[in-house]
MMTF fields as JSON, N, C-alpha, C and O atoms, coordinates in Angstrom:
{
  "mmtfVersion": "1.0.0",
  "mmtfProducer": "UNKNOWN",
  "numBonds": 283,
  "numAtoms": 284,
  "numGroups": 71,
  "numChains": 1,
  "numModels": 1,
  "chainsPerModel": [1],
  "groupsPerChain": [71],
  "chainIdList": ["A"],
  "bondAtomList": [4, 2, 8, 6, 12, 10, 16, 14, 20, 18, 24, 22, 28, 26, 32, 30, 36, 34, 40, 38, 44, 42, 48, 46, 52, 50, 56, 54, 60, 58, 64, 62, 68, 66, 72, 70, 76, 74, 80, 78, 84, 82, 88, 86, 92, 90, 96, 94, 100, 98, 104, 102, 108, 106, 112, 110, 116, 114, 120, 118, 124, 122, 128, 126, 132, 130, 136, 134, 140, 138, 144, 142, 148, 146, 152, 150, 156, 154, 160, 158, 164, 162, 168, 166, 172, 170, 176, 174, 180, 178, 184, 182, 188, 186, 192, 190, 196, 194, 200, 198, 204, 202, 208, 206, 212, 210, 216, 214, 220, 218, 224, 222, 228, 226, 232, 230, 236, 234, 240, 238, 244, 242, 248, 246, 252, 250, 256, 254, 260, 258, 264, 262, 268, 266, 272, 270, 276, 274, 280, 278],
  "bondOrderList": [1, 1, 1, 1, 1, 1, 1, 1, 1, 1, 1, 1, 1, 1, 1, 1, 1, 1, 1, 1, 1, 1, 1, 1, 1, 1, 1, 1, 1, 1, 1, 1, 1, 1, 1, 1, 1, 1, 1, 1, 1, 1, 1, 1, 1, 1, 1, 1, 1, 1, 1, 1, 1, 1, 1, 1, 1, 1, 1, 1, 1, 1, 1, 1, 1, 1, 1, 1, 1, 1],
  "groupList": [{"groupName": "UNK", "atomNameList": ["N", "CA", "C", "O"], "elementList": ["N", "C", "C", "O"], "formalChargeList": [0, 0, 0, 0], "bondAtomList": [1, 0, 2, 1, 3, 2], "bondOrderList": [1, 1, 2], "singleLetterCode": "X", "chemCompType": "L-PEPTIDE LINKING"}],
  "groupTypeList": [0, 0, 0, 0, 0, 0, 0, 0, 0, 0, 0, 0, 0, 0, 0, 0, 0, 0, 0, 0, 0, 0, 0, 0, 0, 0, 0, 0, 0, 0, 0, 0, 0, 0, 0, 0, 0, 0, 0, 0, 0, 0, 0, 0, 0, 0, 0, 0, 0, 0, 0, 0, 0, 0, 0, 0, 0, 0, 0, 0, 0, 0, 0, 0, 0, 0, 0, 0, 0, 0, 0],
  "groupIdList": [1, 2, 3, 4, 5, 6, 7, 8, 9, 10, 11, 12, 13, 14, 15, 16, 17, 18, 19, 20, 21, 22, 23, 24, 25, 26, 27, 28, 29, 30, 31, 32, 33, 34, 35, 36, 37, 38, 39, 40, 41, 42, 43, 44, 45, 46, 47, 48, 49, 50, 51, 52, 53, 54, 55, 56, 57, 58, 59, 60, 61, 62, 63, 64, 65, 66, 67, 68, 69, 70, 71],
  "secStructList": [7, 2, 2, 2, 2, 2, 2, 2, 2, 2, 2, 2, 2, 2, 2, 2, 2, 2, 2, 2, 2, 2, 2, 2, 2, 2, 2, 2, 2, 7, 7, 6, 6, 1, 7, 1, 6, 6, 6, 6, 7, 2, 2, 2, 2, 2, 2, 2, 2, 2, 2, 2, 2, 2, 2, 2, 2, 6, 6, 1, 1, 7, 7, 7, 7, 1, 7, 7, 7, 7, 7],
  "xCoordList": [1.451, 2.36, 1.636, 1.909, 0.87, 0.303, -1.161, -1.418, -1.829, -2.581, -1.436, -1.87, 0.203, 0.848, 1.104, 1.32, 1.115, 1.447, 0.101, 0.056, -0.708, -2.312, -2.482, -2.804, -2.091, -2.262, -1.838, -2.675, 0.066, 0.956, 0.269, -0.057, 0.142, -0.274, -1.11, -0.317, -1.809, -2.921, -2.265, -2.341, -1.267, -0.359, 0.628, 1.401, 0.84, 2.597, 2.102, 2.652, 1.114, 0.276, -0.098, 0.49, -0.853, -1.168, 0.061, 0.166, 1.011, 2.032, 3.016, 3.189, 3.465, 4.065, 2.997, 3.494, 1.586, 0.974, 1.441, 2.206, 1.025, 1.181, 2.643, 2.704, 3.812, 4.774, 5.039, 5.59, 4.531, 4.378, 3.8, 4.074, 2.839, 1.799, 2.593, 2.598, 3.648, 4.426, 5.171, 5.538, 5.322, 6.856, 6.331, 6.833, 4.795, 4.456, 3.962, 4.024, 3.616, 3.257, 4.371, 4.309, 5.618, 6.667, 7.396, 8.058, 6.934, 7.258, 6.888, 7.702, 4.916, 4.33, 4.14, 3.719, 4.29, 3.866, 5.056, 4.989, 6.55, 7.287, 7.71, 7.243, 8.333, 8.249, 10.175, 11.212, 9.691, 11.111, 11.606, 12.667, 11.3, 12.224, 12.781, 13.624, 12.421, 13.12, 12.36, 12.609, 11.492, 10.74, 9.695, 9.716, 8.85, 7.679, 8.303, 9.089, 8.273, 8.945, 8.024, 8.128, 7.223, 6.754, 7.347, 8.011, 7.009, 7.453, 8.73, 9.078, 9.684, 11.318, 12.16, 12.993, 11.827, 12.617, 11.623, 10.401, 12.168, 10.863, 11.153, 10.242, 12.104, 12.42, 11.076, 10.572, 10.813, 9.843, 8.394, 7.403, 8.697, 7.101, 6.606, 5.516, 7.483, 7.04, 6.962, 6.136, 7.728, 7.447, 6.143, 5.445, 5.829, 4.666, 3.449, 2.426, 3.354, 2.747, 2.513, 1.569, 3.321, 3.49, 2.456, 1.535, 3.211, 2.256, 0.865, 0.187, 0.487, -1.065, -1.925, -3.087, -0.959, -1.113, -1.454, -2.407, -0.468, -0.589, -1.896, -2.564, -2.396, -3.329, -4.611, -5.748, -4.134, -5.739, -5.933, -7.082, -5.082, -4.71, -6.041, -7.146, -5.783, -6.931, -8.249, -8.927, -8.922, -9.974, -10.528, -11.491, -10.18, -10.322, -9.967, -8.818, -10.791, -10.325, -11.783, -12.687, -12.097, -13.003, -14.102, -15.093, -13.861, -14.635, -15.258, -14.487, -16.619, -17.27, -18.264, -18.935, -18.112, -18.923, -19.819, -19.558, -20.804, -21.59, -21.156, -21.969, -19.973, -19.464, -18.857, -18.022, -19.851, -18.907, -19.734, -20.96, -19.103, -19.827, -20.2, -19.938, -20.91, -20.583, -21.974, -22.776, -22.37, -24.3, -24.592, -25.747],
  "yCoordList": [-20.018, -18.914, -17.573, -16.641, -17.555, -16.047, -15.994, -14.989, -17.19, -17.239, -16.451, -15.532, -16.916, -16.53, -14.811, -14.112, -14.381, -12.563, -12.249, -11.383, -12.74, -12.82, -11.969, -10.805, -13.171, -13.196, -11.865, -10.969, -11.476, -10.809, -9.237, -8.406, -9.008, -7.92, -6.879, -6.099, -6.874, -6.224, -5.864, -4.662, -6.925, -5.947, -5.404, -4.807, -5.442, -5.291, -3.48, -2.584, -3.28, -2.424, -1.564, -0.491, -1.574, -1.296, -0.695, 0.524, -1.59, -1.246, 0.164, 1.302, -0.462, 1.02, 1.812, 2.77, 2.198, 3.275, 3.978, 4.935, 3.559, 3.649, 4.393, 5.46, 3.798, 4.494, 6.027, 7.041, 5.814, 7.256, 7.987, 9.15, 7.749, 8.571, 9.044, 10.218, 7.837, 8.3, 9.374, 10.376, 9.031, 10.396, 11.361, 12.475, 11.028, 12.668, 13.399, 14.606, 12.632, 13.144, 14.121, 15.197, 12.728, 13.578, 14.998, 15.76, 14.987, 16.118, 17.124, 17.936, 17.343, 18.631, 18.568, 19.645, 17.514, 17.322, 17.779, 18.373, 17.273, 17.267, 18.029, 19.109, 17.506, 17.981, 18.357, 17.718, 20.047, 20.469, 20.508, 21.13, 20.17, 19.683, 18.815, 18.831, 17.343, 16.27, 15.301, 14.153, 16.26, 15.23, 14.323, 13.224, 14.625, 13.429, 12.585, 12.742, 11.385, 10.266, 9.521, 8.297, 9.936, 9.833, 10.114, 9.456, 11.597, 12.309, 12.937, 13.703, 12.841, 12.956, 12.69, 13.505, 11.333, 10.018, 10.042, 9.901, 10.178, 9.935, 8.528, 8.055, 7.418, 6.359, 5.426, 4.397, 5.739, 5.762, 5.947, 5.23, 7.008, 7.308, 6.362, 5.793, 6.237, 5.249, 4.404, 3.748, 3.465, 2.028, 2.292, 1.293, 3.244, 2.663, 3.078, 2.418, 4.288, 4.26, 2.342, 1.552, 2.316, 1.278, -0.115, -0.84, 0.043, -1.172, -1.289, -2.218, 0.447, 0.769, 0.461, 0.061, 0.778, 0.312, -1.283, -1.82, -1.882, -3.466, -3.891, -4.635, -3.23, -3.959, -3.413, -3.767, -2.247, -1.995, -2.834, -2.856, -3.477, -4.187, -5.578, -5.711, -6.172, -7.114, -7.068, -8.091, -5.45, -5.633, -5.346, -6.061, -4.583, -4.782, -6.351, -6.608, -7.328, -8.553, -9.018, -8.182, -10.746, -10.7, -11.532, -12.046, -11.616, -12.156, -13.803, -14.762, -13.943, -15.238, -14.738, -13.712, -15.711, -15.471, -16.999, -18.047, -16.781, -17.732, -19.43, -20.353, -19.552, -20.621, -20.569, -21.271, -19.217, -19.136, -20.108, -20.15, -20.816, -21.223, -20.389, -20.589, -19.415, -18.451, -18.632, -17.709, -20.061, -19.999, -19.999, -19.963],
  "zCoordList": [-15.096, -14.868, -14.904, -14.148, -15.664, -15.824, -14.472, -13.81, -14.374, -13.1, -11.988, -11.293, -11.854, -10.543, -11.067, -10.076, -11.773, -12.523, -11.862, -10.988, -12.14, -11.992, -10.571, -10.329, -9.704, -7.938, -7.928, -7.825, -8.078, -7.607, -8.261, -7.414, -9.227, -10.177, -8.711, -8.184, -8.425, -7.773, -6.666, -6.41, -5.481, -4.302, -4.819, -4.07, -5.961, -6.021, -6.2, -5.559, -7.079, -7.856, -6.747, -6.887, -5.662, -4.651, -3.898, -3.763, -3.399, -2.89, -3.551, -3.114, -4.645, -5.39, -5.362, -4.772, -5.626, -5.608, -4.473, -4.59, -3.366, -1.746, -1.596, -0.986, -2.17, -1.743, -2.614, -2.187, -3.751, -4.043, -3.632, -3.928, -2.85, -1.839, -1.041, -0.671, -0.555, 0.665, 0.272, 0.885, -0.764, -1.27, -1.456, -1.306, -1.958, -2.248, -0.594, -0.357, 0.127, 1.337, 2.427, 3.022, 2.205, 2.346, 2.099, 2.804, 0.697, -0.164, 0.422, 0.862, 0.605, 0.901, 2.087, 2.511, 3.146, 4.559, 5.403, 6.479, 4.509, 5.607, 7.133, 7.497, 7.627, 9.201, 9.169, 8.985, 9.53, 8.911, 10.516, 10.56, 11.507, 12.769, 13.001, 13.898, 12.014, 12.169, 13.794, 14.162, 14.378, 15.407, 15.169, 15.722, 14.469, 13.442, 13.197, 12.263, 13.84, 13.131, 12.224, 12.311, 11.45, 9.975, 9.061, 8.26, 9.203, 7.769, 8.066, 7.167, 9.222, 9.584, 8.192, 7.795, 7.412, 6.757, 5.325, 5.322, 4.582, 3.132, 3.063, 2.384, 3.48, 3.136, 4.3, 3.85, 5.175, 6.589, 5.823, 5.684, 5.48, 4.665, 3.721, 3.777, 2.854, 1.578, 1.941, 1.306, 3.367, 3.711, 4.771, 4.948, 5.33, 6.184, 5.054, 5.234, 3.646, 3.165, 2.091, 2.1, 1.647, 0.829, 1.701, 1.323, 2.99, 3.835, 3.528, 3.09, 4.028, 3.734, 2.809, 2.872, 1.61, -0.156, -0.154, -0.719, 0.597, 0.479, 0.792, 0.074, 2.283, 3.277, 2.797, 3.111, 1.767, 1.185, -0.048, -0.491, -0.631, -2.228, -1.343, -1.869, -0.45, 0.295, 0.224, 0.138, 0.263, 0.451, -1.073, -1.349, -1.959, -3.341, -3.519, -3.878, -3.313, -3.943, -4.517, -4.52, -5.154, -5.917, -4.959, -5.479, -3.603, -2.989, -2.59, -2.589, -2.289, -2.893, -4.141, -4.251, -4.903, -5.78, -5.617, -6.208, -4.748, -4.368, -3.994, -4.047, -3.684, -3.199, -1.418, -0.848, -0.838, 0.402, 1.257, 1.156, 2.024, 3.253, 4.734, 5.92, 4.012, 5.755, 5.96, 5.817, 6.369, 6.747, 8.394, 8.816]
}
């Protein structure tokens, strides 16, 4: 059980960082015309930030540690 906390811990972690990014981006970025369809929506922001958060949570991982077959 704690191996599966284990896995999850690091995107979940990643992800919420990410969407606070979004919110904060929102915050000082926003687009006061409503045409940016980024930063239009803070709800938009935090999910495409949050994604970002996720897909970077991947490459922080622990790798091979000498068992890869990449010969």
């Amino acid at each position: 059980m704690k191996e599966k906390i284990k896995n999850w811990l690091k995107p979940v972690l990643f992800t919420a960082g990410g969407s606070l990014v979004g919110l904060a981006y929102y915050y000082f970025v926003r687009c006061p015309t409503g045409a940016c369809p980024l930063t239009s929506n803070p709800f938009i922001t935090m999910a495409y930030m949050g994604f970002i958060g996720w897909l970077l949570s991947g490459i922080f991982g622990k790798g091979c540690s000498g068992s890869c077959n990449t010969q």
